[in-house]
C-alpha positions in Angstrom: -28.3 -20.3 30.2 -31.2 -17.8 30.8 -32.6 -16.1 28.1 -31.2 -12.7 26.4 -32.8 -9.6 25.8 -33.1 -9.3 21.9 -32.0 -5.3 21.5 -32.7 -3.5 17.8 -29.0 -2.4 16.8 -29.0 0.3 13.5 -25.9 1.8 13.1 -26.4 5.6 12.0 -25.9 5.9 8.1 -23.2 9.0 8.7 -21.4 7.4 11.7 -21.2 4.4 9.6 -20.1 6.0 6.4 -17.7 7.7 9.0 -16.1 4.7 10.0 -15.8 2.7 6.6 -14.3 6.2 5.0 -11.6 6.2 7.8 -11.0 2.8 7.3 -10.3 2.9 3.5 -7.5 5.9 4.7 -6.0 3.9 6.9 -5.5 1.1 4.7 -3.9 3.3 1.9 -1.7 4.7 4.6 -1.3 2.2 6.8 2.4 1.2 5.2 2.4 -2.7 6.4 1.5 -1.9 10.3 -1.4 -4.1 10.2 -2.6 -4.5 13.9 -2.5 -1.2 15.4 -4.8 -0.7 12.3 -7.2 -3.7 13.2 -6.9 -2.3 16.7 -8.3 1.2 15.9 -10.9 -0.8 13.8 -12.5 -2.2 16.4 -12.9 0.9 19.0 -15.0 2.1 16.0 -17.0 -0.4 15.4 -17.9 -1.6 18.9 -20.3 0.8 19.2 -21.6 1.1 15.5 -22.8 -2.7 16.1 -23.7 -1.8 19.6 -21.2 -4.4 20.6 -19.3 -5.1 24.1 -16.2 -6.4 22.8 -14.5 -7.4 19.7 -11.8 -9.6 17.7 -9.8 -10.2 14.8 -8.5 -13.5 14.0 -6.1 -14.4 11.2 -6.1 -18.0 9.5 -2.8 -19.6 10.1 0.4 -20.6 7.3 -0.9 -24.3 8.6 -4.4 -23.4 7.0 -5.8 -25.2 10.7 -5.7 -23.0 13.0 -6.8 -19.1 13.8 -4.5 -16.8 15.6 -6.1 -13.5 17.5 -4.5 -10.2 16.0 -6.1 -7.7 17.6 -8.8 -7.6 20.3 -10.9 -4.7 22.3 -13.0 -5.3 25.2 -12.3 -8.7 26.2 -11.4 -10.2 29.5 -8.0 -11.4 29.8 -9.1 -15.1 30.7 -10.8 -14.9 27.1 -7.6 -13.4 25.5 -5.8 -16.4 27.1 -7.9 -19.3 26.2 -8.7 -18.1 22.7 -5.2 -16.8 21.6 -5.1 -19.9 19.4 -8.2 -21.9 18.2 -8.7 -24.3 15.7 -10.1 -23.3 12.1 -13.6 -26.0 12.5 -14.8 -24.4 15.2 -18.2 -23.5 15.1 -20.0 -20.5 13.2 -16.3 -18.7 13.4 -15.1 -21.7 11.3 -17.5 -21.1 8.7 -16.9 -18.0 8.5 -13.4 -18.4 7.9 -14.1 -20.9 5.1 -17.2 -19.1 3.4 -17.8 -15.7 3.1 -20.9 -15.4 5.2 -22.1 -13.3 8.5 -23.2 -15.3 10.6 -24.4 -15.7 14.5 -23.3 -18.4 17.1 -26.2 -20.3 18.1 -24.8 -21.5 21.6 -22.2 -19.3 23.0 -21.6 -22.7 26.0 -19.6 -24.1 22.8 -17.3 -21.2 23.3 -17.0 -21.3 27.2 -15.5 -25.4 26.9 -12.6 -23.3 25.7 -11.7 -22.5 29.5 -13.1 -19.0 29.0 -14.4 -19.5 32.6 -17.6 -17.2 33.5 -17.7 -14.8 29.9 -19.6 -16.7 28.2 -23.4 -17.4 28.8 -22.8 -14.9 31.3 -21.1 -11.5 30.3 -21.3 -12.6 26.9 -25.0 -14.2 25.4 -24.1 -14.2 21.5 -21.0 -13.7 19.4 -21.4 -12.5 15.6 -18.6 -14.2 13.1 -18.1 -12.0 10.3 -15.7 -13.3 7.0 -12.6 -11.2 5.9 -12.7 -12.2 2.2 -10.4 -11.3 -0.8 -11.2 -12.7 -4.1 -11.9 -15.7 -3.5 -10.1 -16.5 -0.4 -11.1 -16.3 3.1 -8.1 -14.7 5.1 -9.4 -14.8 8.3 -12.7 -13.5 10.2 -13.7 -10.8 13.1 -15.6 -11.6 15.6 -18.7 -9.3 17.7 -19.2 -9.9 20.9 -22.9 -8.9 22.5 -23.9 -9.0 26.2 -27.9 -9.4 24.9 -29.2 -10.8 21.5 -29.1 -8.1 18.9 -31.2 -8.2 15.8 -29.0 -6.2 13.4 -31.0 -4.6 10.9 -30.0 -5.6 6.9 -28.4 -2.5 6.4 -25.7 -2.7 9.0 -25.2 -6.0 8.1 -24.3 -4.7 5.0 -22.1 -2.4 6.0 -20.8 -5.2 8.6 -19.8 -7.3 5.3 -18.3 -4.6 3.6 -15.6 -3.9 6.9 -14.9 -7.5 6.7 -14.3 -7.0 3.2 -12.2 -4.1 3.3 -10.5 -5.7 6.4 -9.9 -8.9 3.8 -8.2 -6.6 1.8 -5.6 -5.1 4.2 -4.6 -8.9 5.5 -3.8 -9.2 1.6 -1.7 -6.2 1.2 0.2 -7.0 4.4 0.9 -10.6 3.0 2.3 -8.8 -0.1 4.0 -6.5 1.8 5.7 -9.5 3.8 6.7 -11.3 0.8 8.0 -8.0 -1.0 10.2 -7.7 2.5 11.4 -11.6 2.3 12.4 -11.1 -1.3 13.9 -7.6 -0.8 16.0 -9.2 2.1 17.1 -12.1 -0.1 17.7 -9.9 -2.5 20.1 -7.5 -0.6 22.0 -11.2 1.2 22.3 -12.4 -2.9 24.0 -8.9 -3.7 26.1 -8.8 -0.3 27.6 -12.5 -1.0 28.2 -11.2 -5.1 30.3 -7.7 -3.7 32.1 -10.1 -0.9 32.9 -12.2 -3.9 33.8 -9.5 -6.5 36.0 -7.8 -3.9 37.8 -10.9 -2.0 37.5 -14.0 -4.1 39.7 -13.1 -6.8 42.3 -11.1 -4.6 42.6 -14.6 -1.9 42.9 -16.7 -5.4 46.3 -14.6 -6.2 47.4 -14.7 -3.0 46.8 -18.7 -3.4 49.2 -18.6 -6.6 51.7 -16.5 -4.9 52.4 -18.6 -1.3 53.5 -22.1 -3.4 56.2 -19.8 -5.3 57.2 -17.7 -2.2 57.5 -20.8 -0.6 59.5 -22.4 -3.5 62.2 -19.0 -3.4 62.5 -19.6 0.3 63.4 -22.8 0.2 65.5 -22.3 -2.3 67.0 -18.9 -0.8 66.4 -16.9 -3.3 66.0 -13.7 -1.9 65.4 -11.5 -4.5 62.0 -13.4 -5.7 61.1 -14.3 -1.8 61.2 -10.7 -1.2 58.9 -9.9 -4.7 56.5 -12.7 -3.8 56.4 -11.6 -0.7 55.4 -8.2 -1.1 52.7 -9.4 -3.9 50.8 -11.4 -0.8 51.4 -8.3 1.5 49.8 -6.1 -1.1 47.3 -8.0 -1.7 46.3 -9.6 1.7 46.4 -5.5 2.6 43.9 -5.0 -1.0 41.7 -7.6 0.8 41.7 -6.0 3.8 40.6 -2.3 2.5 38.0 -4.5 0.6 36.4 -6.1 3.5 36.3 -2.7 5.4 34.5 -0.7 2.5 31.9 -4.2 1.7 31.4 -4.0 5.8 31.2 -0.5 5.4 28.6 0.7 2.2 28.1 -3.2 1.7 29.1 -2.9 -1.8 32.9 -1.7 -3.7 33.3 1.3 -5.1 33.0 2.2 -8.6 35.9 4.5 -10.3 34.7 7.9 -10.2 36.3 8.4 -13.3 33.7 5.9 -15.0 33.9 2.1 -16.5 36.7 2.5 -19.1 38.9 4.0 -16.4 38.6 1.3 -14.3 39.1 -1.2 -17.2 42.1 0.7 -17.7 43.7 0.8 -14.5 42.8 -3.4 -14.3 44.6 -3.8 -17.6 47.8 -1.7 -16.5 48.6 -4.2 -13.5 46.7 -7.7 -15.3 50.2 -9.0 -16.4 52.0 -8.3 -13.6 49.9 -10.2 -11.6 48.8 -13.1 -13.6 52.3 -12.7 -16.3 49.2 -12.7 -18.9 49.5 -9.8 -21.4 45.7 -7.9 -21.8 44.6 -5.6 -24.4 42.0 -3.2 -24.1 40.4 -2.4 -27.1 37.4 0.4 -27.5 35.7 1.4 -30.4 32.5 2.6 -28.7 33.8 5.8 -27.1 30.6 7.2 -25.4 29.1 4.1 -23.5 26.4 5.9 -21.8 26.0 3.7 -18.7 24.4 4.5 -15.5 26.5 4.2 -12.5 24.3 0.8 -11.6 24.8 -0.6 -14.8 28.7 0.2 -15.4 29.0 -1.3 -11.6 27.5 -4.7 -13.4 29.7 -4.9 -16.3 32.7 -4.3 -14.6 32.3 -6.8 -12.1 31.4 -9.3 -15.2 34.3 -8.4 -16.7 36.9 -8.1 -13.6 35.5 -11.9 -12.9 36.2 -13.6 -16.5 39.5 -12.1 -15.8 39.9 -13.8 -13.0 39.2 -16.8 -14.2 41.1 -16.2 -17.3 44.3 -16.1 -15.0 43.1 -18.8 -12.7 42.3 -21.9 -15.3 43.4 -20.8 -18.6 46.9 -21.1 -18.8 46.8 -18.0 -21.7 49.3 -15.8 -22.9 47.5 -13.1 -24.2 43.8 -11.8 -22.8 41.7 -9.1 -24.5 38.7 -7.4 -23.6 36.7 -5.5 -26.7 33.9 -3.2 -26.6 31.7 -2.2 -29.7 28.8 -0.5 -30.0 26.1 -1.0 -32.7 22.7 1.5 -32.7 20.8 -1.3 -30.4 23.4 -2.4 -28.2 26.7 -2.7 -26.8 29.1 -6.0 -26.9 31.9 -6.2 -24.3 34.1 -9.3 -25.0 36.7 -10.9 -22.8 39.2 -13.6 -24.9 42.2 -15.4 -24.2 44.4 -17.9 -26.1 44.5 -20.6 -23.6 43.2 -24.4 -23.1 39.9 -23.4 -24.3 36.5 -25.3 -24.7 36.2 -28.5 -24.2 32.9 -28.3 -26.3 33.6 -27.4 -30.0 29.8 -25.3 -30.2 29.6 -21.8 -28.5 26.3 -21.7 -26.2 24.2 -18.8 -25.3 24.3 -20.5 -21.8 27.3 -20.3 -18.9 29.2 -23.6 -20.4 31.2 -25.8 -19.2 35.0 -25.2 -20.4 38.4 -26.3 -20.0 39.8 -22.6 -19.6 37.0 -21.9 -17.2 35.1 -23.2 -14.3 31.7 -25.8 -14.9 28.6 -24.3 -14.9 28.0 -24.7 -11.3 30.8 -22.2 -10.2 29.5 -19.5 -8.1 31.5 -16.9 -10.3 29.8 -17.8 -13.3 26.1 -18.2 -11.6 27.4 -14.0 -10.3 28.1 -13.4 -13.5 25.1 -14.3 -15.2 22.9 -12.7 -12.8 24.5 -9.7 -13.6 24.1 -9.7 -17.1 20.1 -10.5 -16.7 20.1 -7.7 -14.7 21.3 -5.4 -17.3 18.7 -6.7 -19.6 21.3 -8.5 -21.4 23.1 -12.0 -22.5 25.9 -13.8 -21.3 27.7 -16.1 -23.5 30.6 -18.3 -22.9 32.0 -20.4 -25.6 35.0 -21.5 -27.7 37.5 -18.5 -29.4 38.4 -20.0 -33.3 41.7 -20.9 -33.3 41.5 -21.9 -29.6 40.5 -20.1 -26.2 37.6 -19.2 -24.4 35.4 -16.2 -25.3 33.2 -14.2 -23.0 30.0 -12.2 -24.8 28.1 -9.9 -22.4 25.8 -8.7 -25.2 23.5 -5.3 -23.6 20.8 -3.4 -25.3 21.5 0.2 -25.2 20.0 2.6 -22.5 18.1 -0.3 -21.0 17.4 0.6 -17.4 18.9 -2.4 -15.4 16.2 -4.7 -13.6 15.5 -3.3 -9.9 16.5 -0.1 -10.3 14.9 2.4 -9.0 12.9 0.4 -6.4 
């Protein structure tokens, strides 16, 4: 390789302050959309450092390799060959272990990467530069010089603190992407509970009903073929609406008219679906529930219905609301098999009356109530059944909301 020039390179104190105060914008506004950022980055600083081309590489969820995020100035035999590289090589890998600045000492290393005639020719000395956070190395960019610089302390410096504000936008763009992956399972967790809420408990009726249909056909009785028939039309026709309006606004619809109208409307057709008799019983009058939070409880309460008519075998169900100065107490009883446990837990039990712990109802359920800042409790009734506490402090703003 034949000797370099060695050129002076210091970066003008206002074109540098320039550059790092655009840089901190951009990273407050840059919203996630990290490498047109990084791309912008570099046409500034390529001629602050007096540099020929530039790169940005970003360590790897394997922890051994770097991958190039953004690039300006390079051939496109170089963009090929280094694409991918592994995390030891060289100054750059030292730079993406420690936070240093540091110079490659024979750029003939780089050109065994199949670079072809960059380097040692267009390119005599490449400058690795660590994008730290904390105490982490994230990744590192990389300065590309046609002669041997000497960079004067100063722009190193500033140099370092790039690579440090650099650090920190990789960090908020990692947050970013997990915020995304959580938000995403987030909204699939609540998708599978409304699919639930509005289909589960409607197919489990229409379950009941076929077997007795069946059994009045058989034995041609017409009158009750033609009732149980029309209970599976209604409700495979319920299910149906359902599907359309979760498909639609990917949750069902609140009453308009508020929580205890809907309870009341669910009480007024209980028995003649499930032949179980439910009271409603209300001492709190004013609830004041958000719409978010009266969505919750409902759906808590519509489910231990469910499974009230589904395992029990009750006669009677009753759902009770009270309301103390530091919370509100909705519970859902019945007089049927009961617990098989003779202690009441502040955990989802298991029960005789109701599903083991396990069932995806109950797992719903009790998501919903931590949501609401509250308790769920399921446990034995004295003198035999199964009781349902949801247990809510008042005007607690339910988790999530908001966001």
């Amino acid at each position: 390789m034949t000797a370099a020039a060695v050129v002076p390179i210091r970066a003008p104190a206002e074109e540098a302050r320039a550059v790092i105060s655009g840089l901190s914008t951009e990273l407050a506004s840059s919203g996630g959309d990290l490498e047109p950022l990084l791309e912008r980055f570099l046409v500034s600083i390529l001629p602050l450092a007096g540099a020929q081309a530039g790169a940005v590489r970003v360590l790897g969820d394997d922890g051994q390799t770097m991958r190039l995020v953004a690039q300006s100035g390079l051939p496109a035999q170089v963009l090929s060959a280094e694409r991918l590289m592994q995390r030891d090589c060289g100054m750059c890998g030292i730079a993406a272990g420690t936070d240093v600045l540091g110079w490659v000492d024979d750029v003939r290393a780089c050109a065994q990467h199949g670079t072809g005639s960059y380097f040692g020719v267009q390119c005599n000395s490449v400058l690795a530069i660590s994008l730290p956070h904390g105490n982490q190395v994230l990744g590192i960019y990389n300065l590309f010089f046609e002669a041997t610089p000497q960079i004067d302390p100063a722009t190193q410096n500033i140099l370092r603190l790039i690579g440090q504000l650099l650090g920190l936008a990789l960090h908020n763009a990692r947050i970013e992407r997990e915020r995304l992956r959580v938000t995403v399972m987030k909204e699939r967790q609540e998708m599978v509970n409304e699919v639930h809420d509005a289909l589960a408990q409607t197919l489990a009726y229409v379950r009941m009903r076929l077997p007795l249909l069946n059994d009045a056909m058989l034995a041609h009785d017409d009158a009750r073929s033609i009732k149980y028939f029309s209970d599976v039309k209604n409700a495979v026709g319920e299910v149906h609406d359902n599907l359309r309006e979760v498909m639609t606004y990917f949750r069902t619809r609140m009453d308009p008219l508020g929580l205890l109208h809907a309870l009341q409307g669910l009480a007024r057709g209980y028995q003649d679906r499930t032949g179980i008799a439910l009271e409603l019983r209300n001492s709190a009058q004013n609830l004041n529930l958000s719409d978010e939070q009266e969505v919750q409880v409902f759906h808590i309460i519509q489910e231990a219905l469910a499974n009230i008519a589904k395992h029990s075998m009750a006669k009677r169900a009753l759902v009770a609301i009270d309301r103390t100065p530091r919370q509100l107490e909705f519970l859902i009883e019945d007089d049927g098999l009961g617990m098989t446990a003779p202690s009441v837990s502040t955990i989802v039990t298991s029960a005789q009356g109701m599903s083991p712990p396990g069932h995806f109802g109950l797992e719903i359920m009790q998501g919903r109530a931590q949501r609401l800042g509250g308790s769920l409790e399921v446990g034995m009734k004295d003198g035999g059944g199964t009781r349902v506490r949801l247990v809510m402090p008042i005007n607690t703003k339910p988790l999530g909301a908001g966001v």
